[in-house]
N, C-alpha and C positions, 0 to 999 in steps of 0.2 A: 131752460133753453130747449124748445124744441128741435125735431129735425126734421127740416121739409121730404125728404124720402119717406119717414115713416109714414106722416101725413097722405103724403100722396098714395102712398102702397092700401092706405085703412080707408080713403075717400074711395077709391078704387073697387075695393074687397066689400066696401059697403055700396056701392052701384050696381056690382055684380049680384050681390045677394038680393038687393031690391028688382032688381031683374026678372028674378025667377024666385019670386015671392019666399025668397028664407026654403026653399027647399030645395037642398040637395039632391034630390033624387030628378027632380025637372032640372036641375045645371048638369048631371053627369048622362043622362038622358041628351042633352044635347049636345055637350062634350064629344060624346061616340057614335051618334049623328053626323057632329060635321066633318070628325076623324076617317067618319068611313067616305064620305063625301068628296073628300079632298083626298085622299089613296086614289079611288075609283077616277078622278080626273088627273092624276098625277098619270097615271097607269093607259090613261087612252093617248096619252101627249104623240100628236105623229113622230115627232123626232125623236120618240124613245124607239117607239115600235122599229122604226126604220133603223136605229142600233142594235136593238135586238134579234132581227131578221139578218141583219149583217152577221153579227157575230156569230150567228148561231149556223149560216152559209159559210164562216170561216173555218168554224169546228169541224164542219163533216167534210172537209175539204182536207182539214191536219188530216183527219181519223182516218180517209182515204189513203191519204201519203205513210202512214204509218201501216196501214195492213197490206200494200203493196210489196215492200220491202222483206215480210215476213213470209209470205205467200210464194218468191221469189226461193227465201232462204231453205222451206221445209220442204 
């Protein structure tokens, strides 16, 4: 008895490998290629940036209200 998982996972592992001709060094080469690839587009996303400039306006806005108080006290 086979099991179709395994199959599929070895038909898989052997496409990849005929891929990038049995050499692991051109599959990991690409690997960290496209990792860096897809970070760097992760990273330009408008709607991060625009939570990021939020929160980081929300911070110096705490850190205001917080030396107010101390400034007040000494």
């Amino acid at each position: 008895m086979k099991d179709t998982v395994v199959q599929q996972v070895r038909q898989a592992r052997a496409s990849i490998s005929a891929d990038f001709d049995y050499d692991l060094g051109n599959f990991f080469a690409w690997a960290k290629a496209h990792t860096t690839a897809e970070r760097k587009a992760k990273q330009l996303l408008p709607t991060q940036l625009s939570i990021v400039q939020r929160t980081h306006q929300q911070t110096k806005a705490i850190v205001k209200k917080k030396k107010n108080p101390a400034a007040t006290t000494a």
